[in-house]
C-alpha positions as CSV (number, residue, x, y, z in Angstrom):
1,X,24.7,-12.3,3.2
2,X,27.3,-13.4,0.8
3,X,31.0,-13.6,1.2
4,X,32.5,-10.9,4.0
5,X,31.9,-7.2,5.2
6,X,34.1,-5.9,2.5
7,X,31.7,-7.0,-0.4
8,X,29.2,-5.1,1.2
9,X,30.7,-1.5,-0.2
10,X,30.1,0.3,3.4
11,X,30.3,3.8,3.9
12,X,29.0,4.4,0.5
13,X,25.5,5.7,-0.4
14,X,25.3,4.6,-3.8
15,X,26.8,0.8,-4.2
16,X,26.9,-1.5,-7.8
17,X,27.0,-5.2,-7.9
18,X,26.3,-8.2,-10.5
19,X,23.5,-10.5,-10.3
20,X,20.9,-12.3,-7.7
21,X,24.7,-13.0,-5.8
22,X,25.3,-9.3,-6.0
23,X,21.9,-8.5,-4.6
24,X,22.4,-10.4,-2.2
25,X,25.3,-9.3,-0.6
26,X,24.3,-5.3,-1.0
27,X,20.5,-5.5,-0.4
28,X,20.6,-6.2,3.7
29,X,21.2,-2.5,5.2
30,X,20.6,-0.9,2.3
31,X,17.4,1.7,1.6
32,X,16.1,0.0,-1.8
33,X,17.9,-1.8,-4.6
34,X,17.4,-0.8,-8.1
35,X,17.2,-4.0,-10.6
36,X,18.6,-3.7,-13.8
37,X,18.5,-5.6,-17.3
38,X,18.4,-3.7,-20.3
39,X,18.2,-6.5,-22.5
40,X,15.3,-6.9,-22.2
41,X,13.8,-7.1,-18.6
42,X,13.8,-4.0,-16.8
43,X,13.5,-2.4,-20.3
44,X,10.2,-4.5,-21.0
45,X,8.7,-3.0,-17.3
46,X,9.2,0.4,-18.7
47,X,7.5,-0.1,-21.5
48,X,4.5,-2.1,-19.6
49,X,4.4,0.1,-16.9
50,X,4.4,3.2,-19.7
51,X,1.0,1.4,-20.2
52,X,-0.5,1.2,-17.4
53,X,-0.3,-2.3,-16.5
54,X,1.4,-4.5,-13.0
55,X,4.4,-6.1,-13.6
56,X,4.5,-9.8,-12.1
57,X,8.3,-10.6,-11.6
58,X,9.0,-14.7,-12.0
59,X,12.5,-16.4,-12.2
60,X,11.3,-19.3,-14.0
61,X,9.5,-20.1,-17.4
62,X,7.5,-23.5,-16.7
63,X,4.7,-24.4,-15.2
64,X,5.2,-23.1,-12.1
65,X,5.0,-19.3,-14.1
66,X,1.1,-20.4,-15.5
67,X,0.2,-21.4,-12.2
68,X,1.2,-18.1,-10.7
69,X,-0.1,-16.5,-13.0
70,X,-3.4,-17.9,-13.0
71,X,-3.2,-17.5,-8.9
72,X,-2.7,-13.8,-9.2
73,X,-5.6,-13.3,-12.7
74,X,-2.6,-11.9,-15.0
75,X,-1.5,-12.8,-18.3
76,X,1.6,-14.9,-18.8
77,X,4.1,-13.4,-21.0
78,X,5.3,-16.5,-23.5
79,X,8.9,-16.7,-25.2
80,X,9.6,-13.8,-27.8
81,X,9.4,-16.8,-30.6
82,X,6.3,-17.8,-29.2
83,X,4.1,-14.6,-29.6
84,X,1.0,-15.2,-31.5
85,X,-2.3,-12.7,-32.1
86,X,-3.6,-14.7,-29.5
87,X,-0.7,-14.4,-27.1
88,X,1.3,-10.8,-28.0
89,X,2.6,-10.4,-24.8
90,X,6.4,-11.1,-24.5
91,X,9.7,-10.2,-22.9
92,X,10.2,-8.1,-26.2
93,X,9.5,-4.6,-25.6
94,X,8.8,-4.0,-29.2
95,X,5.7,-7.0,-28.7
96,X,4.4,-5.5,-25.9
97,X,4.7,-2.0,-27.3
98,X,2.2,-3.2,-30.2
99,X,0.1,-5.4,-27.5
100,X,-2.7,-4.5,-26.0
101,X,-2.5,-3.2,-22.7
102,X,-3.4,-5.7,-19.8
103,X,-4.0,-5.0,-16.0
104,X,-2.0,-7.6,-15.2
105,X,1.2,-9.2,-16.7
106,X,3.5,-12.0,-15.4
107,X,7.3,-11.7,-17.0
108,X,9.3,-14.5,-16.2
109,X,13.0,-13.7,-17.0
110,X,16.4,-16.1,-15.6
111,X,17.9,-12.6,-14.9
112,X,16.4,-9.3,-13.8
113,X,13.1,-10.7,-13.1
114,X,15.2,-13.7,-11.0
115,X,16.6,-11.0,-9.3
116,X,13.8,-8.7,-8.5
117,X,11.6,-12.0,-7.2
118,X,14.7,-12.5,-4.7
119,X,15.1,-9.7,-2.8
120,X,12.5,-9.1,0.0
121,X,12.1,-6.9,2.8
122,X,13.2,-3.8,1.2
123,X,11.7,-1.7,-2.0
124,X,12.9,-2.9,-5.3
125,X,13.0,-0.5,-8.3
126,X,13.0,-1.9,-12.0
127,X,15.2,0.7,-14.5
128,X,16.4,0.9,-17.5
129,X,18.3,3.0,-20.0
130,X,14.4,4.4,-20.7
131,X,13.7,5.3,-17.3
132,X,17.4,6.0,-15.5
133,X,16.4,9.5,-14.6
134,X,13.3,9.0,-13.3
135,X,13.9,6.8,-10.9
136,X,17.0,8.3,-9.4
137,X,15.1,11.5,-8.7
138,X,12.2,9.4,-7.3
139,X,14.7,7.7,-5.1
140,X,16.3,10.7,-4.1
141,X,12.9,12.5,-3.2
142,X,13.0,9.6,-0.5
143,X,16.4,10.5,1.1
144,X,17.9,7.6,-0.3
145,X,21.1,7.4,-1.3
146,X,23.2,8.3,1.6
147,X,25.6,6.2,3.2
148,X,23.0,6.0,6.2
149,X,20.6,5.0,4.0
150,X,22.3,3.5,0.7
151,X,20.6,2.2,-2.6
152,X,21.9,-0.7,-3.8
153,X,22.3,-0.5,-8.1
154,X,22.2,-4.2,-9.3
155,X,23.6,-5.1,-12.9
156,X,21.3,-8.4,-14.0
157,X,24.0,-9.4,-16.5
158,X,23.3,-12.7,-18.6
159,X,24.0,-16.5,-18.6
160,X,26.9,-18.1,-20.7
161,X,24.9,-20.2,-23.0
162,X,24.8,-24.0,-21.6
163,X,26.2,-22.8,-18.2
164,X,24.9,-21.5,-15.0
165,X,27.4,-18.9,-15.1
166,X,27.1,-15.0,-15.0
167,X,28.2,-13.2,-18.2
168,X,28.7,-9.4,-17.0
169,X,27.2,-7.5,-19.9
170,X,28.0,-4.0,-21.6
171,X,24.1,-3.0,-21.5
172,X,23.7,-3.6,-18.1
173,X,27.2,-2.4,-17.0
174,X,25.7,1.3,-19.1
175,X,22.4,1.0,-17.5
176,X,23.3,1.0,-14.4
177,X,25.8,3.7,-15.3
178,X,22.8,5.7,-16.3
179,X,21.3,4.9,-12.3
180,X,24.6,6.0,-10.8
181,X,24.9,9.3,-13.2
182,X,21.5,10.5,-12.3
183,X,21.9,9.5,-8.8
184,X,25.2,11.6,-8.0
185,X,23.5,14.7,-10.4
186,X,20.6,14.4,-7.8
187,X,23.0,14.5,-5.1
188,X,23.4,11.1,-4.0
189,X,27.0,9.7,-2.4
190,X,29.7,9.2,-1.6
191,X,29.7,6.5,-4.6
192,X,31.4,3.1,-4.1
193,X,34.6,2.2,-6.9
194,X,31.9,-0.4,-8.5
195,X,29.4,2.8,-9.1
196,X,32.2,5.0,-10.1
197,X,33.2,2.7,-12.7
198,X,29.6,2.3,-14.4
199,X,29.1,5.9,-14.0
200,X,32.4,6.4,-16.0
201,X,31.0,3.7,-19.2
202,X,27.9,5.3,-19.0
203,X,29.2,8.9,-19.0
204,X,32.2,8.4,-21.5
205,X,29.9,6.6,-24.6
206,X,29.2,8.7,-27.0
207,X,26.2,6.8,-28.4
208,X,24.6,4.3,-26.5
209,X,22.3,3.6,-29.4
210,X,24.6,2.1,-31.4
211,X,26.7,0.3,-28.6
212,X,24.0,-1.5,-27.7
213,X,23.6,-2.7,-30.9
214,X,27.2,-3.8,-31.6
215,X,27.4,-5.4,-28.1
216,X,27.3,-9.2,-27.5
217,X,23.7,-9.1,-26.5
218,X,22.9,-6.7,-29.2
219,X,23.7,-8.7,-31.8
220,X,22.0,-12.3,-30.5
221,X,18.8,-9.8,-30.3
222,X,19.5,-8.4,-33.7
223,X,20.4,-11.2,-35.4
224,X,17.4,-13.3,-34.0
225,X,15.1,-10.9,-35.6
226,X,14.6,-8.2,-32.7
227,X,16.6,-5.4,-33.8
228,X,13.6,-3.2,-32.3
229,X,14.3,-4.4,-29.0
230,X,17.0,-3.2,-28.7
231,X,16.4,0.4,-30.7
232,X,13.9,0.4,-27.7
233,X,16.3,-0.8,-25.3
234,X,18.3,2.7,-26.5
235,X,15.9,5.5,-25.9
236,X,17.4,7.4,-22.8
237,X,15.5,8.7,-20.9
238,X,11.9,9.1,-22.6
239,X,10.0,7.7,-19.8
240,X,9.1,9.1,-16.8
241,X,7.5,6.2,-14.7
242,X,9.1,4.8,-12.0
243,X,8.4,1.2,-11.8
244,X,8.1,0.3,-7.9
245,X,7.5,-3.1,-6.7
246,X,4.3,-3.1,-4.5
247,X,2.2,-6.1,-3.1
248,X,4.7,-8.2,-5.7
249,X,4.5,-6.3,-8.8
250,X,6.1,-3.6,-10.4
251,X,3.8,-0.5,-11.3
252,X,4.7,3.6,-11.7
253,X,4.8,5.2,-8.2
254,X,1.4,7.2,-8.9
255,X,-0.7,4.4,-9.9
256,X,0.2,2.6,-6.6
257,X,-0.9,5.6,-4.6
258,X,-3.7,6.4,-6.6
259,X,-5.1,2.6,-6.3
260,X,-4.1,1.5,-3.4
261,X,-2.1,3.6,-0.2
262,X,-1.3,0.3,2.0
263,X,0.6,-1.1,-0.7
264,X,3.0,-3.1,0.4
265,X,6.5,-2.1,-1.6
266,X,9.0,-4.5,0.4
């Protein structure tokens, strides 16, 4: 647990936080915790998971990510600069949109895939802007989202360049607004201030499309050459997976029923 009981948002079904320190401090009691990192995580699951393949969740692009990899027989996403025909698979959505589908993937990420590969004992969900309905029914078809059984939304948010320091982001603060909107539509409550607040962006932006292209992160992305990463980043709600972590990975809901029924998802 991190800091006191009254970073814990209790009494509250739906709760918001920042970061693997956020998750940390919401995810004991709660039902689930729902990871998300528009740019480009969470966004890059959908877009796998679309496809039919298992997400592999890794906080750490070195060695250690080829060897657990090559422990689990998946393929090991490389840098977005490093993609090659030999190696398209990338945390770009747009690369893995044009990829060929693989069973197997492993997507290291310092933030939203850091987070997911931290919390244990309790379902974690992967959304996105593409996907924010979805899984908020899904999770409200369990009961979730009660203040007896709360679901935890956490906001990745990015690292200052050059310092292990959390910059709070725009496109995850409107992601998980998106969570939070589809959550309390569905029923869910009563909503902590930190999920009213997201609600509110989310609800209140006119067009997300081009916010997330004038925001911070949109414009590293776009000006790096992936301005279709974050065009993808910007379709709401065109998927209807729901990327569930099970036996370590993150796949839709159906195929981990379908496949395998004593799937572990904690």
């Amino acid at each position: 647990m991190v800091g006191g009981t009254w970073f814990e948002q209790r009494t509250f079904g739906v709760r918001c936080e920042w970061g693997v320190a956020g998750a940390g401090a919401l995810a004991p009691g709660s039902a689930c915790v729902v990871v998300v990192d528009v740019l480009s995580f969470t966004t890059s699951v959908s877009v796998a998971v679309d496809a039919g393949t298992r997400v592999f969740p890794f906080p750490w692009r070195d060695d250690r990510a080829a060897d657990f990899a090559a422990a689990e027989n998946a393929v090991l996403a490389v840098g977005r600069r490093a993609v090659t025909e030999q190696a398209p698979w990338s945390l770009s959505p747009a690369a893995l949109r044009r990829a060929p589908a693989v069973p197997r993937l492993v997507l290291p990420s310092p933030n939203g895939s850091a987070i997911s590969a931290a919390v244990t004992g309790i379902p974690v969900l992967a959304a996105s802007l593409r996907n924010a309905t979805a899984v908020a029914r899904w999770i409200r078809r369990q009961g979730w989202g009660t203040a007896d059984r709360p679901v935890a939304v956490i906001a990745a948010g990015e690292q200052w360049p050059g310092r292990d320091a959390l910059r709070p982001s725009i496109e995850d603060l409107l992601g998980a607004g998106a969570v939070v909107s589809a959550l309390s539509a569905a029923g869910a409550g009563p909503l902590s201030p930190e999920s009213t607040i997201a609600r509110t962006a989310f609800e209140s932006t006119d067009d997300i499309a081009a916010t997330l292209a004038e925001c911070s992160s949109g414009r590293e992305l776009r000006d790096g050459g992936f301005a279709d990463d974050v065009a993808i980043a910007g379709e709401v709600d065109v998927s209807k997976a729901v990327p569930l972590r099970a036996d370590g990975a993150f796949a839709h809901v159906e195929l981990i029923r379908a496949s395998s029924p004593a799937a572990t998802v904690s």
